[in-house]
C-alpha positions in Angstrom: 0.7 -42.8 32.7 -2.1 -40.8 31.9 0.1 -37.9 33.5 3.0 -38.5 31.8 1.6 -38.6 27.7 -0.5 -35.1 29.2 3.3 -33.4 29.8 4.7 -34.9 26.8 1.9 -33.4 24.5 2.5 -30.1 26.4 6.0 -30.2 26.0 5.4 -31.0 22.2 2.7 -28.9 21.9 5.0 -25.6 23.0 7.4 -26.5 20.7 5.4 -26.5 17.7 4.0 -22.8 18.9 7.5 -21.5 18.8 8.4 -23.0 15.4 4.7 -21.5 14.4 5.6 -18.4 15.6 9.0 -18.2 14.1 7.4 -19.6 10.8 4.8 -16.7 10.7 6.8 -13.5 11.7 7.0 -12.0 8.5 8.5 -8.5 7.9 8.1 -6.1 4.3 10.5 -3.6 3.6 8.4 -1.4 1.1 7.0 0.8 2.9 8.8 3.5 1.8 6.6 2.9 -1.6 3.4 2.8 -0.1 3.9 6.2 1.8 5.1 7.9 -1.1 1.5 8.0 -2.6 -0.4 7.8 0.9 0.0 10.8 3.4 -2.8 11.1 5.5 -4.8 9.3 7.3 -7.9 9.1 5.6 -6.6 7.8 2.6 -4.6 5.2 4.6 -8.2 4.3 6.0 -9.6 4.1 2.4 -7.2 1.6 0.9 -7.6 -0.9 4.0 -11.1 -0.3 3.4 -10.6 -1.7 -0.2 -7.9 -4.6 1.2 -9.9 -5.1 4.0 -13.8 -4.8 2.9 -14.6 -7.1 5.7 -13.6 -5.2 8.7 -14.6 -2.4 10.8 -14.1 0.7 10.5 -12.3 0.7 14.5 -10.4 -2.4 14.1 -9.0 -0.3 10.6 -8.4 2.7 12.7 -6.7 0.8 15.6 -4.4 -0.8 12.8 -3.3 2.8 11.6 -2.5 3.8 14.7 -0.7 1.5 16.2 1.5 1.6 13.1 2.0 5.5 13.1 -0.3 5.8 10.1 2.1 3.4 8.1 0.3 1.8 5.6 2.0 -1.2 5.1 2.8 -1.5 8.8 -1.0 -1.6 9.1 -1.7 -4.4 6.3 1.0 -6.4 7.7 -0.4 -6.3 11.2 -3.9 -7.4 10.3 -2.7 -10.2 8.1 -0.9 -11.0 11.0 -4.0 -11.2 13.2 -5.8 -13.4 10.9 -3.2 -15.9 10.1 -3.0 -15.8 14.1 -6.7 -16.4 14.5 -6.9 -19.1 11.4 -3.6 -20.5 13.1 -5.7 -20.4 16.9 -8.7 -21.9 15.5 -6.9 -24.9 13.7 -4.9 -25.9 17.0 -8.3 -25.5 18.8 -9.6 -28.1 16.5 -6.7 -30.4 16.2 -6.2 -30.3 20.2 -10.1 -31.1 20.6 -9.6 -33.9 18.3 -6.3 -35.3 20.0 -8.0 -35.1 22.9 -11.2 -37.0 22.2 -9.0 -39.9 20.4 -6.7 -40.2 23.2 -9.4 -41.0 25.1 -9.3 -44.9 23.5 -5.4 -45.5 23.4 -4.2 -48.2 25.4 -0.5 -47.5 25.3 1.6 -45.3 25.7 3.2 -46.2 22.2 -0.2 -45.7 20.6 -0.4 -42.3 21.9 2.7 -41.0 20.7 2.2 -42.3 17.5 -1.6 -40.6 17.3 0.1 -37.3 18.6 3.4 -37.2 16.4 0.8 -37.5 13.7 -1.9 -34.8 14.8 1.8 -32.5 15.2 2.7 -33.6 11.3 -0.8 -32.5 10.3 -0.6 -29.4 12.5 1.9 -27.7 11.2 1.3 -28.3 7.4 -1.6 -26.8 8.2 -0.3 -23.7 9.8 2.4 -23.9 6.9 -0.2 -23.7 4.7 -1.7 -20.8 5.8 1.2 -18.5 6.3 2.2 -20.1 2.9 -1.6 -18.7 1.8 -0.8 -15.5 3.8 2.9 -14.7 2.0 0.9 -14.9 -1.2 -1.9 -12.7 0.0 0.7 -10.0 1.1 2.5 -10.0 -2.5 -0.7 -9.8 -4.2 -1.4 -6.5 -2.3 2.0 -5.5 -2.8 0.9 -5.8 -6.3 -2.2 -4.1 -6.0 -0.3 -1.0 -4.1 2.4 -0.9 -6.6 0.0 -0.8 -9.9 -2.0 1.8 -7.9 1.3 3.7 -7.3 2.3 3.4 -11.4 -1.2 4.4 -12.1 -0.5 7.7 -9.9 2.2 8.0 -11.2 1.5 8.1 -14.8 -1.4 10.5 -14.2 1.0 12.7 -12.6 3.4 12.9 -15.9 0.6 13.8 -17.9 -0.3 16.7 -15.4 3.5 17.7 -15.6 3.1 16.9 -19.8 0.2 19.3 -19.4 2.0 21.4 -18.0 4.6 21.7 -20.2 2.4 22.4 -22.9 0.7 24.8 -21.6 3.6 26.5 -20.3 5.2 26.5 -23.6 2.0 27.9 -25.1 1.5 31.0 -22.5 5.4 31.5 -23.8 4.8 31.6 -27.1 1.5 33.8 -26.6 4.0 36.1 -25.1 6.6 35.9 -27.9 3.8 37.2 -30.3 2.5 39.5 -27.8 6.3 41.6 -27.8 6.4 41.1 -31.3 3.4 42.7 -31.9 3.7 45.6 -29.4 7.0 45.9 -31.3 5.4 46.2 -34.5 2.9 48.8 -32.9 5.7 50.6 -31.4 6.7 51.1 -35.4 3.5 52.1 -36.3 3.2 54.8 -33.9 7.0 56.0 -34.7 5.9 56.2 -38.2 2.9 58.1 -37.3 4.7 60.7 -35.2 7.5 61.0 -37.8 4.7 61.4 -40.1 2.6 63.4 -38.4 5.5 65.7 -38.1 6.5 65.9 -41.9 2.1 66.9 -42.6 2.7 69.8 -39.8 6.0 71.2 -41.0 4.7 71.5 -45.0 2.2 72.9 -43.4 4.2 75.3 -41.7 5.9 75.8 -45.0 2.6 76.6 -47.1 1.4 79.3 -44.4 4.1 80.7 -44.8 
């Protein structure tokens, strides 16, 4: 009997793994965003640094490349291993705790019933934390995407900058031709005067 409830938990115990793993394979699609404003590694590194304040250096490294450097490949992956290592921990617990009140049943009615119910509380649990997880990943989302605008809008005030300055050297050289212009004048006007004082005095001497 004993041997028979032990399968039947396996077997049940399988299942909810797959549905767990199907439940928590989560994929982004942005990013094309996040590389846009993150090109090499380092700066890669220093954003998980500010997602990821409490992990190693390494296990940040490791992330970036297994990913090929892809930033958001990268977060995804370690959200991925903590939701797997929340997810690990709470079946630990649950499974030490079927276990220890399996130990009392007297039926095999009353063990189905105490496992359906440890399953039921299993996987809201893990529901809840790749619920908790989604909302993490679309609050960094966030955080990347204000970071990016932020970037952004420094960058068109550098190309406003610029602009302005551009137009300025243009307009320095506007006045510069007009007044070599205006000095090219002044020196025709001094040769043709120049030449009118020499020929009266030509004139006189003569």
């Amino acid at each position: 009997m004993a041997l028979e409830i032990g399968k039947r938990l396996r077997i049940n115990q399988d299942i909810e793994d797959f549905k767990c793993k199907r439940t928590l394979k989560v994929e982004t699609s942005h990013s094309s965003i996040i590389e846009f404003g993150s090109q090499s590694l380092n700066e890669n590194l220093i954003r998980l640094y500010a997602l990821f304040p409490l992990k190693g250096r390494e296990e940040l490294v490791s992330a970036l490349e297994a990913t090929y450097n892809n930033l958001d490949s990268s977060i995804s992956l370690l959200q991925k291993k903590d939701r797997d290592k929340a997810i690990d921990e709470c079946t630990y617990a649950y499974a030490a705790s079927l276990i220890q009140d399996l130990k009392s049943v007297t039926s095999i009615e009353d063990a189905s019933r105490i496992a359906q119910n440890y399953m039921k509380k299993h996987t809201s649990q893990t529901s809840d934390i790749s619920s908790s997880a989604m909302s993490s990943e679309n609050k960094d989302l966030e955080k990347q995407i204000s970071a990016l605008n932020n970037d952004i809008k420094m960058l068109k005030k550098a190309v406003l900058q610029l602009h302005r300055r551009l137009l300025e050297k243009k307009a320095s050289e506007d006045e510069y031709e007009v007044l070599y212009e205006q000095l090219k004048q002044e020196r025709y006007k001094n040769y043709a005067l120049r030449s009118q004082v020499y020929q009266s005095l030509k004139d006189f001497n003569q």
